[in-house]
C-alpha positions as CSV (number, residue, x, y, z in Angstrom):
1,X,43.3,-20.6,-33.2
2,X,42.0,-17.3,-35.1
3,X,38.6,-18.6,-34.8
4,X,38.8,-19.5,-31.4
5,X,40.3,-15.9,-30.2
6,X,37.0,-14.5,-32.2
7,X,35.2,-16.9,-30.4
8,X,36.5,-15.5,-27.1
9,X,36.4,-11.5,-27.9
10,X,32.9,-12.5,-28.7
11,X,32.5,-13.9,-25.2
12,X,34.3,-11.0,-23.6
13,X,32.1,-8.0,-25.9
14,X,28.7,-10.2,-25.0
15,X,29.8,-10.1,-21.1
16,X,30.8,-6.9,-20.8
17,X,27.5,-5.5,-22.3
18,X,25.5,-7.6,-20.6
19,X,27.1,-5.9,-16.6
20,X,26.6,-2.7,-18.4
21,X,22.8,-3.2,-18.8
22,X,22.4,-5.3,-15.2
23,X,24.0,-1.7,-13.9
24,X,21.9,0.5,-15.3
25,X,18.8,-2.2,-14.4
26,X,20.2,-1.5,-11.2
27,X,20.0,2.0,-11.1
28,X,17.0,2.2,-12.9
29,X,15.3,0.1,-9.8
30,X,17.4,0.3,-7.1
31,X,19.0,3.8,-6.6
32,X,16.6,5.5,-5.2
33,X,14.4,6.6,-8.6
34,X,16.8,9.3,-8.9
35,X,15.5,9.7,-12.5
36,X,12.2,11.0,-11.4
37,X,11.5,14.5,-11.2
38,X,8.5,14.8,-8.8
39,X,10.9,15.7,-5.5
40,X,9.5,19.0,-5.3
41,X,8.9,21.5,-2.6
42,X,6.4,19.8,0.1
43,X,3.3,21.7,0.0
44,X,2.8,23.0,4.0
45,X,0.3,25.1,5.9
46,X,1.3,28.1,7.0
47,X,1.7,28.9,10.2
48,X,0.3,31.1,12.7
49,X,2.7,33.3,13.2
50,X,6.1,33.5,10.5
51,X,9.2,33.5,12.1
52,X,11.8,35.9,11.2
53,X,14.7,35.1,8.6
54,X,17.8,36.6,7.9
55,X,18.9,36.2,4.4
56,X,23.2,35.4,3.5
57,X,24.2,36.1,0.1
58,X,28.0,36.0,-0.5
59,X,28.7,37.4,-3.6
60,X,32.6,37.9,-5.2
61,X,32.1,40.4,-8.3
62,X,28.7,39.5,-9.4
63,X,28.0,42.6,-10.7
64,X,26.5,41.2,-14.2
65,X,24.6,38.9,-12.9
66,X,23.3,41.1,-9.1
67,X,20.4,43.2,-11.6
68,X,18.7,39.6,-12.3
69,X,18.7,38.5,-8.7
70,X,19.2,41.0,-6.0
71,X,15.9,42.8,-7.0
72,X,14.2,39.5,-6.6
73,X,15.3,38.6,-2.8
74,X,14.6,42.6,-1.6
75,X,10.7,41.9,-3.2
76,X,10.1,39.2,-1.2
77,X,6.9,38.7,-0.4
78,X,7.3,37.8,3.6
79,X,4.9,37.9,6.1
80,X,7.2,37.6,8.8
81,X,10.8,39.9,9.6
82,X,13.0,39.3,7.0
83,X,16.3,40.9,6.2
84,X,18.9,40.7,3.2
85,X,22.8,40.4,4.0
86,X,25.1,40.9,1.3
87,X,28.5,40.1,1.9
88,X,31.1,41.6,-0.6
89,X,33.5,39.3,-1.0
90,X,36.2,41.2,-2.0
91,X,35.0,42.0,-5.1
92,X,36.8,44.2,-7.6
93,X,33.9,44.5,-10.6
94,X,31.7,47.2,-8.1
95,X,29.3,44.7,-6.4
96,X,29.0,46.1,-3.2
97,X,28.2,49.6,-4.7
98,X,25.5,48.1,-7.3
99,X,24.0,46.1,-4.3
100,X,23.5,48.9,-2.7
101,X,21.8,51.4,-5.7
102,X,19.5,48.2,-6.3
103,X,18.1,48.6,-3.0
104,X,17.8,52.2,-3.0
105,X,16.0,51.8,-6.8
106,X,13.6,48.9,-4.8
107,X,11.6,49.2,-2.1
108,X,11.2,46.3,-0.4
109,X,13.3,44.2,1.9
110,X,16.2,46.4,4.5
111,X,19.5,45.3,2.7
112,X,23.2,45.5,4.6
113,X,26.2,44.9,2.2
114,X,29.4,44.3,4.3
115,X,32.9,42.8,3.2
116,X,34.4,40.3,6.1
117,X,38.2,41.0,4.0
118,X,40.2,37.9,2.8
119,X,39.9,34.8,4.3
120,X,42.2,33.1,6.6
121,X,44.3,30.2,6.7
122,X,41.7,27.2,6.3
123,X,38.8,28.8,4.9
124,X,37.4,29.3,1.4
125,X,36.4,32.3,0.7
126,X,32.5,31.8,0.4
127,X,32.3,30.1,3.7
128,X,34.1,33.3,5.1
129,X,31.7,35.7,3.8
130,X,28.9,33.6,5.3
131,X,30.4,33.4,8.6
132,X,30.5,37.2,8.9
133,X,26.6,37.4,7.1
134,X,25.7,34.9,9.9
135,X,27.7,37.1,12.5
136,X,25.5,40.4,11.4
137,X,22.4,38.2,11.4
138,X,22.9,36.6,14.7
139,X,22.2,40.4,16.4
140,X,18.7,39.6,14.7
141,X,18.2,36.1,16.5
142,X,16.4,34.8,13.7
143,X,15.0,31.6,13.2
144,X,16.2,30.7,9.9
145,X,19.1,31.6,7.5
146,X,18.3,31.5,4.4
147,X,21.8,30.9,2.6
148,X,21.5,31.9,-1.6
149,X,23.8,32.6,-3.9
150,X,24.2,36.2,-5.9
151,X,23.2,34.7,-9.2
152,X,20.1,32.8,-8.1
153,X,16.9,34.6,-8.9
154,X,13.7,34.0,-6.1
155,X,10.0,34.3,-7.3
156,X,8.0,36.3,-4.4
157,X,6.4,33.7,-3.1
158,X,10.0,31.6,-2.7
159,X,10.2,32.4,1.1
160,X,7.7,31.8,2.6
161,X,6.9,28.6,0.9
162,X,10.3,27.6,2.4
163,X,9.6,28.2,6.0
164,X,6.5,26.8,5.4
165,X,8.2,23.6,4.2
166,X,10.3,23.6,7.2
167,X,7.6,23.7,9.2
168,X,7.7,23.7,13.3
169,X,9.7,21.3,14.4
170,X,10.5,19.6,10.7
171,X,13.3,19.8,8.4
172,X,16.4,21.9,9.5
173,X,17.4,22.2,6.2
174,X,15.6,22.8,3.0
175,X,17.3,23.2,0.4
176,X,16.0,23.4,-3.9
177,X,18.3,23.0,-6.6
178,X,17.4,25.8,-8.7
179,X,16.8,25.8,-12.1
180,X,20.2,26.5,-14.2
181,X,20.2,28.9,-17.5
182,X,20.3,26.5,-20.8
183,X,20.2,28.6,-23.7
184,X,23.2,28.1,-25.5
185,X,24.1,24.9,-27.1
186,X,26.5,23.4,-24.8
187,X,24.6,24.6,-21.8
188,X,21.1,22.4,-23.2
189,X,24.4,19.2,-23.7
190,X,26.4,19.9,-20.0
191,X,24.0,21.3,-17.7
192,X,20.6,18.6,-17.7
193,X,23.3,16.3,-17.4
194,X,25.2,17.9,-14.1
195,X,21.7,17.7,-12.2
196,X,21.1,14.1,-13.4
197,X,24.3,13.1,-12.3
198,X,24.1,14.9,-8.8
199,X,21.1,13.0,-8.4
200,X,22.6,9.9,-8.9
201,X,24.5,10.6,-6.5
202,X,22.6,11.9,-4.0
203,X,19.2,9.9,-4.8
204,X,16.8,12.8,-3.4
205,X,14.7,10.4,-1.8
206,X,17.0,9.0,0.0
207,X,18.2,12.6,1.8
208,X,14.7,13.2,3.2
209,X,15.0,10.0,5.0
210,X,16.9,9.2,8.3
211,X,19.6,7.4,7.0
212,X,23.4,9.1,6.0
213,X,22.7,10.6,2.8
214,X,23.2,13.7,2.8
215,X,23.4,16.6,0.3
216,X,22.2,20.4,-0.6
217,X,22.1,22.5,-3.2
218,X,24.2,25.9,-2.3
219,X,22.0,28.5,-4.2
220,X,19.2,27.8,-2.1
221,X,19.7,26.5,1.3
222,X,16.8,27.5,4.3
223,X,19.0,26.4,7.4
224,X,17.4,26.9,10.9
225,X,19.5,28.4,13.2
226,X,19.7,26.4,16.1
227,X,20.7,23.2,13.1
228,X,23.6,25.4,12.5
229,X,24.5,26.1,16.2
230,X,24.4,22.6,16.7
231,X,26.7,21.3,13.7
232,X,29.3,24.3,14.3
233,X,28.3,25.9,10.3
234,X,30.3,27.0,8.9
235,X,33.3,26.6,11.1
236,X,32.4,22.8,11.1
237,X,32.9,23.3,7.2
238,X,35.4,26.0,6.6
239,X,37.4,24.5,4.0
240,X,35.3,22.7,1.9
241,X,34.9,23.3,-1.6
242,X,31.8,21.7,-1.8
243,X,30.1,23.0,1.0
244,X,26.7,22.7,0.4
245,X,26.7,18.9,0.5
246,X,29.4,19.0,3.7
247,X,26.6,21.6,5.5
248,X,23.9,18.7,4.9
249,X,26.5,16.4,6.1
250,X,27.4,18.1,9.4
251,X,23.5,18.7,9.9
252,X,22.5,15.6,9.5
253,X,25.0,14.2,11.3
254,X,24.1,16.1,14.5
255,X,20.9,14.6,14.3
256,X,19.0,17.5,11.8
257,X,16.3,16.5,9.2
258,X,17.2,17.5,5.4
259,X,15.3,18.2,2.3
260,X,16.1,18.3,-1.0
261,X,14.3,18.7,-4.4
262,X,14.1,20.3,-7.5
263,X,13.0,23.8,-7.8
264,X,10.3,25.2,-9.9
265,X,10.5,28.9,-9.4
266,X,14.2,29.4,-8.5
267,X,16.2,30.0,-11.3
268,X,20.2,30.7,-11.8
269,X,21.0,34.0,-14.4
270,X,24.6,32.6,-14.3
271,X,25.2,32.1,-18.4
272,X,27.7,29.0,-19.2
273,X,27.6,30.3,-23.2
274,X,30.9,28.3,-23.7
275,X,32.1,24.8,-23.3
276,X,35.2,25.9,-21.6
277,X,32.6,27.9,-19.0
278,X,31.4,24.7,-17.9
279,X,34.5,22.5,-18.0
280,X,36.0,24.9,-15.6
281,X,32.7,24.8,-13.1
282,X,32.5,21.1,-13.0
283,X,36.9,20.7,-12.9
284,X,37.1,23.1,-10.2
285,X,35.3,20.8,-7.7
286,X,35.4,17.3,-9.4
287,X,38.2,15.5,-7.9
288,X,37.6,17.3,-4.3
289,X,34.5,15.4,-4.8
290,X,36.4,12.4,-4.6
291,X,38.3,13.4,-1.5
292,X,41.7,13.9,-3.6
293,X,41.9,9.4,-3.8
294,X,43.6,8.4,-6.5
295,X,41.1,4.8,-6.1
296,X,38.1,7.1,-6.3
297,X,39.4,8.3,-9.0
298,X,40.2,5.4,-11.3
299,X,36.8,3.5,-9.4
300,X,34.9,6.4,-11.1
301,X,37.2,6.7,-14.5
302,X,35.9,2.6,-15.1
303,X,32.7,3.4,-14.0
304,X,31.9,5.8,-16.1
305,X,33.4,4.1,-19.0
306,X,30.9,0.9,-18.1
307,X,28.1,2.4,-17.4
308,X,27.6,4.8,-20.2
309,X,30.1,4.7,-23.1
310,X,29.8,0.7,-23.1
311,X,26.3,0.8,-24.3
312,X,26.9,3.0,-27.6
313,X,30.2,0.9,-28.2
314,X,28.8,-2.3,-27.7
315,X,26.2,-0.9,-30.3
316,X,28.9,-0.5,-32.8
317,X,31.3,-3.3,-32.4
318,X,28.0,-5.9,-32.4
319,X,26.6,-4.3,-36.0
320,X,30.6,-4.2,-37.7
321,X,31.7,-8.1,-35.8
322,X,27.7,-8.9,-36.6
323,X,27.5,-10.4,-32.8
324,X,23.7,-9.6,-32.0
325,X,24.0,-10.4,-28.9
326,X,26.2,-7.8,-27.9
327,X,24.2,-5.3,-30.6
328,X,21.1,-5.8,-28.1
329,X,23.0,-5.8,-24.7
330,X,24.4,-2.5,-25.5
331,X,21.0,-1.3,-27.4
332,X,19.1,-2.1,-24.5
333,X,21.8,-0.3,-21.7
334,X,21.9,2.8,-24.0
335,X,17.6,2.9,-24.5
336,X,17.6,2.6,-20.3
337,X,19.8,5.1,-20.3
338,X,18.1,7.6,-22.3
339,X,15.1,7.0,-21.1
340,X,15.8,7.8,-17.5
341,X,17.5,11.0,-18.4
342,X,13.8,12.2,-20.7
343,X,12.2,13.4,-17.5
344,X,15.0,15.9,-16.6
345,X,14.7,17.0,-19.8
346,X,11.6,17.8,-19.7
347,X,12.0,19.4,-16.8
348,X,14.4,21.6,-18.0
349,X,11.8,21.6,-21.6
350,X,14.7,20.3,-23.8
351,X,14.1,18.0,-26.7
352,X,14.3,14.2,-25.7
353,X,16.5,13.7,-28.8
354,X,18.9,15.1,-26.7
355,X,18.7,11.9,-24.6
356,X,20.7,9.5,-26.6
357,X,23.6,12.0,-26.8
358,X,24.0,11.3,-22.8
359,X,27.1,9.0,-23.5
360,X,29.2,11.6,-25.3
361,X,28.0,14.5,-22.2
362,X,29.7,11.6,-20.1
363,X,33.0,11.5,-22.0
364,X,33.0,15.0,-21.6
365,X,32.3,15.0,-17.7
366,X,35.0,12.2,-17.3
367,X,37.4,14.5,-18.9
368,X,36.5,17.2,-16.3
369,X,36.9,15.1,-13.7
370,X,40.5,13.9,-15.3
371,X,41.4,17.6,-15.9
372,X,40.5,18.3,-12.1
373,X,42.8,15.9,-11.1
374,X,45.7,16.6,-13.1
375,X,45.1,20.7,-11.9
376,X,45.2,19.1,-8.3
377,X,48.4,17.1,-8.4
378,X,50.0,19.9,-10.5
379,X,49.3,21.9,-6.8
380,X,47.0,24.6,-7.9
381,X,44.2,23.4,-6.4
382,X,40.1,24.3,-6.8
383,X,40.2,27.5,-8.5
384,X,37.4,29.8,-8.5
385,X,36.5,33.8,-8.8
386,X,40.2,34.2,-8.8
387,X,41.2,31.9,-5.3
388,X,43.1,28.6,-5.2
389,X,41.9,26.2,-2.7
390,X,45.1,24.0,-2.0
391,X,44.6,20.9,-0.2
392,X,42.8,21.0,3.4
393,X,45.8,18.7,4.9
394,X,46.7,20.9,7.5
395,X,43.8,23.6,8.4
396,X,44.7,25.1,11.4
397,X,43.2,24.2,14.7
398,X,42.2,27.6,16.4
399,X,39.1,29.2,14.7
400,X,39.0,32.2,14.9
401,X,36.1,34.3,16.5
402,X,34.4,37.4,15.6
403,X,34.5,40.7,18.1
């Protein structure tokens, strides 16, 4: 009887490794080559005559990090009309003040720094600070919006290689995921791993095309106007907490063409020095994500666990029980497994032995997404800069309009 239940553990180990390795054969082939890192900005001619481009920055005390970015979006090197908007966001830390003796130290750029007060009922706070930057900019009637957040720093060129992306007539949104800092230690563990999961997610491929995936990355999004007209942004949107991915939703949805890819000179100054930095960045969003469903929740919990903490496991338990088969299974999972993650690596110029230590990032991601839970049904919602989100359940119906 002993023998035969070490038969069947054997049996069980073996099969369990060997779905854990058809998964990531899966993935490897059939999810869009989110792995690769060659989605990058479309080269584009530009055009005859630029259009003009009103620039949203919300910003809620980002006064360490304005002097690495502000001075980069006011130098700009636009052919067309091109204006910054600030929009203080009821900052305590001086923002609004610094923004404003950056631009007077800069010449370049005209720069308005306004503060639309706290948020309604219904609304996050960013998306109200870019509602009122989008109110000031409508006056303008410019073509584009060019939606970035305060800790994102622009190379001169970053403009007008957008628009000429966009094109006439193209995409209605394009949108790069900039670069993020990785200097410390757990920033070169957590933060490769966040954009190699996002793409996983939301294969870039696959948002280019006309089909319903849809995301954007929120520190550099090039929205045209009428796109936004048309999909109600950001009313549409108001209380998301994610709300780059629900503005390439409600673009898209209205019929708009999207773009998404991996930047190459657009780069975040936000520092993560600390493990506890970046548990509360991923935790505040995680389980929003998930739409707040307790299925998601454990669907994701189990995938996680099979898809990339099987694979070093089955590693283990196959060398100590001396079952091969498993020993390989897993071996092979975990070697597919790194090796897809070694191009975003080098893309962020990390060392591939990094890439093996991708299971243990993903225990440490699975316990964000736990601990964003738990904060959730413990009522205090997505925190952030100071503001709980509680549930969107009942947003109010009446928007309301500026004078």
């Amino acid at each position: 009887m002993g023998q035969t239940a070490h038969v069947s553990a054997d049996v069980w180990t073996t099969a369990v490794s060997a779905v854990s390795l058809a998964a990531w054969l899966w993935l490897l082939l059939a999810q869009g080559f989110f792995w690769r890192t060659d989605v990058r900005l479309p080269p584009a001619a530009e055009p005859a005559q630029w259009p003009s481009v009103c620039v949203v920055v919300p910003a809620r005390d980002e006064a360490a990090v304005l002097p690495a970015s502000l001075p980069s979006l006011l130098a700009q090197d636009y052919p067309g009309r091109a204006e910054v908007f600030l929009i203080d966001d009821g900052s305590t830390d001086g923002t609004g003040e610094l923004a404003r003796e950056l631009a007077r130290r800069a010449a370049g750029l005209p720069l308005t720094v306004a503060s639309p007060g706290e948020p309604p009922a219904g609304w996050t706070g960013k998306l109200w600070a870019v509602r009122h930057g989008m109110a000031l900019a409508r006056a303008r009637e410019p073509e584009f919006l060019l939606l970035t957040d305060a800790d994102i720093a622009h190379a001169p060129d970053s403009l007008r290689r957008l628009v000429a992306a966009a094109g006439p007539g193209g995409f209605d949104v394009v949108s790069q995921m900039a670069r993020l800092r990785v200097e410390s230690g757990w920033e070169r563990l957590v933060v490769p791993a966040f954009v190699y999961f996002f793409a996983q997610l939301y294969p870039f491929r696959w948002i280019a095309r006309r089909g319903r995936t849809a995301a954007a990355a929120g520190g550099c999004v090039l929205l045209r106007t009428r796109a936004a007209e048309r999909a109600r942004i950001p009313d549409a949107i108001r209380h998301a907490v994610i709300d780059d991915v629900a503005l390439a939703r409600a673009v898209k949805g209205g019929g708009g063409r999207v773009w998404l890819g991996l930047a190459d000179r657009v780069d975040s100054v936000r520092p993560y020095p600390r493990l506890g930095d970046l548990w509360r960045m991923v935790s505040r969003s995680a389980y929003a994500q998930l739409r707040h469903q307790p299925l998601l929740l454990a669907g994701t919990v189990a995938g996680l666990v099979l898809v990339y903490l099987v694979p070093p496991l089955a590693v283990a338990v196959g060398a100590v029980t001396g079952n091969a088969a498993t020993a390989l299974l897993g071996g092979a999972a975990w070697l597919v497994m790194a090796g897809t993650y070694a191009p975003l690596l080098r893309y962020y110029r990390q060392p591939l032995w990094l890439a093996p230590l991708l299971p243990f990032t993903a225990s440490l991601y699975l316990g964000m997404t736990v601990d964003s839970a738990v904060q959730h049904y413990r009522g205090r919602g997505a925190a952030w800069k100071g503001r709980t989100y509680a549930r969107p359940d009942a947003l109010p119906e009446a928007v309301p309009e500026e004078g």
